[in-house]
C-alpha positions as a LaTeX table, in Angstrom:
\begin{tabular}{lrrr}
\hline
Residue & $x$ (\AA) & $y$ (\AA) & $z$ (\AA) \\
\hline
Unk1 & 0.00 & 0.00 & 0.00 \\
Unk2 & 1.23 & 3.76 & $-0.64$ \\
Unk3 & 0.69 & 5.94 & 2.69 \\
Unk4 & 1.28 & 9.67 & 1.60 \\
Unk5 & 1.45 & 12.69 & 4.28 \\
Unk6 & 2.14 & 16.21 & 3.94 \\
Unk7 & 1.53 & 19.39 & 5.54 \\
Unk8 & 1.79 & 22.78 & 4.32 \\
Unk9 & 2.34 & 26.57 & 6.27 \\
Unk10 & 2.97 & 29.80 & 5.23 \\
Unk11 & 6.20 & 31.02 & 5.46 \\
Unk12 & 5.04 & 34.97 & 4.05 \\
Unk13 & 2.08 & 36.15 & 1.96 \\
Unk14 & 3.61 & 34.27 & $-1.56$ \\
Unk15 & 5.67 & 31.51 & $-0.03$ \\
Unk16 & 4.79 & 27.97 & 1.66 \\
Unk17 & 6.51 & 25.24 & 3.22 \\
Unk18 & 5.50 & 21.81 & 1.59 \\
Unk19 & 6.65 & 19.17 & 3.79 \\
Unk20 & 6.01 & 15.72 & 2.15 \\
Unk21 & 6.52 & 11.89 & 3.38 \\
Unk22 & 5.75 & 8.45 & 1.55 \\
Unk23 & 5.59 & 5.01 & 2.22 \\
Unk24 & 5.22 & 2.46 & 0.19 \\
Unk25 & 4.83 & $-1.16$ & 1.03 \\
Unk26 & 4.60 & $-4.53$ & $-1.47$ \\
Unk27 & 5.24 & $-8.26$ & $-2.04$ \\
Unk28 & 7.58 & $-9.50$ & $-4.51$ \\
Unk29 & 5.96 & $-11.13$ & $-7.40$ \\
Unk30 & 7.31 & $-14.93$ & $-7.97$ \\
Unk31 & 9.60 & $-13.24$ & $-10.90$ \\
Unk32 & 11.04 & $-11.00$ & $-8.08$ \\
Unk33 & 11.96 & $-13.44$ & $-5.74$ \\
Unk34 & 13.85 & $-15.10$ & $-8.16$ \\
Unk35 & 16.48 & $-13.09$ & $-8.11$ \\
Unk36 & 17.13 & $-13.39$ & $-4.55$ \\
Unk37 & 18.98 & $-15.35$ & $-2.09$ \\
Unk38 & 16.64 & $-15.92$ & 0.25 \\
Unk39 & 14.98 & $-19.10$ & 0.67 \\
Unk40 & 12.01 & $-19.35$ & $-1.88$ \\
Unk41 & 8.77 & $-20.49$ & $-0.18$ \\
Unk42 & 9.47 & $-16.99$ & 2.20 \\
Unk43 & 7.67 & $-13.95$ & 1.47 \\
Unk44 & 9.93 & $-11.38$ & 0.68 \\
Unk45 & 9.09 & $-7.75$ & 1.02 \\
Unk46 & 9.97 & $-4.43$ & $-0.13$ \\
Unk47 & 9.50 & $-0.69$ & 1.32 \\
Unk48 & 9.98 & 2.45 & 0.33 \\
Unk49 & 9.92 & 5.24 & 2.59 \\
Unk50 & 10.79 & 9.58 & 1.60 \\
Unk51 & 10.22 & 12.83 & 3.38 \\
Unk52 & 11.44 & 16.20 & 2.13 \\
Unk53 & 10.53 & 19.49 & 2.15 \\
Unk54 & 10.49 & 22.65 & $-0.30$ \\
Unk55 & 9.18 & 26.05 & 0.15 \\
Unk56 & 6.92 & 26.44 & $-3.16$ \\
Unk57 & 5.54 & 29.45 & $-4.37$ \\
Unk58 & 1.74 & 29.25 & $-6.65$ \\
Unk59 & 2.27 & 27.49 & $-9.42$ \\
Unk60 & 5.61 & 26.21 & $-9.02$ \\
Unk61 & 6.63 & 22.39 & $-9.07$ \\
Unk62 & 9.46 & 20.56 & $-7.73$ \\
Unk63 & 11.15 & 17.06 & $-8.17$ \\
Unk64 & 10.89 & 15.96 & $-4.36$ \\
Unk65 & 12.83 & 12.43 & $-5.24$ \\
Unk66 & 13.88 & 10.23 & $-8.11$ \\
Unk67 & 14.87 & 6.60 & $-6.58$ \\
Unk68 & 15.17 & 3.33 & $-8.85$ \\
Unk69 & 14.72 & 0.18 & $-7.07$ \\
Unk70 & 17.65 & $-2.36$ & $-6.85$ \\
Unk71 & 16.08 & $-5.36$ & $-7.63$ \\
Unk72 & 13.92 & $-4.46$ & $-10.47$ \\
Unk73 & 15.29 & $-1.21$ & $-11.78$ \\
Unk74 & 11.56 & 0.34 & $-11.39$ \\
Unk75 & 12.49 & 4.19 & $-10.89$ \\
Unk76 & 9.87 & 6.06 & $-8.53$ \\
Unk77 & 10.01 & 9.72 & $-8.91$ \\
Unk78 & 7.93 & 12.49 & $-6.42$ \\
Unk79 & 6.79 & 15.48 & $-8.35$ \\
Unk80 & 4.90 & 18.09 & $-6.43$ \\
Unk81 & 2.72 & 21.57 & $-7.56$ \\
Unk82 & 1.60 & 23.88 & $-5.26$ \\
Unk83 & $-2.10$ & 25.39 & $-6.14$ \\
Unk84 & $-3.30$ & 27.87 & $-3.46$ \\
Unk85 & $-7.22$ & 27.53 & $-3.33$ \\
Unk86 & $-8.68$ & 30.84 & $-2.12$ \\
\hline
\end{tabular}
């Protein structure tokens, strides 16, 4: 499952402080756990966890994180937009 968090302030009248954390959580497919050492009737399990922080101004968008998994090259990358709703 994919947990996702984040809180935003003010920091002046144009500015805010994004702060942003994710988790993810899965199971390795039976192709996955082929490529591992571990014995193969265990599940084997894989997590992803990020936090960061920006300040963003209206508009603007940011590349919070750009990780690629090591056992199946998948690449996970964060982007984030701020839009003020008045």
């Amino acid at each position: 499952g994919t947990n996702i968090d984040c809180t935003v302030r003010a920091v002046d009248e144009a500015s805010f402080h994004v702060q942003l954390t994710i988790e993810q959580s899965s199971v390795l497919d039976d192709a996955q756990q082929q490529k591992l050492q571990t014995p193969r009737n265990a599940p084997a399990f894989r997590s992803f966890r990020f936090t960061n922080s920006a300040i963003l101004k209206e508009g603007q968008t940011t590349q919070f994180t750009n990780a690629a998994d090591a056992l199946t090259g998948e690449v996970v990358r964060v982007d984030v937009t701020l839009n003020v709703v008045k």
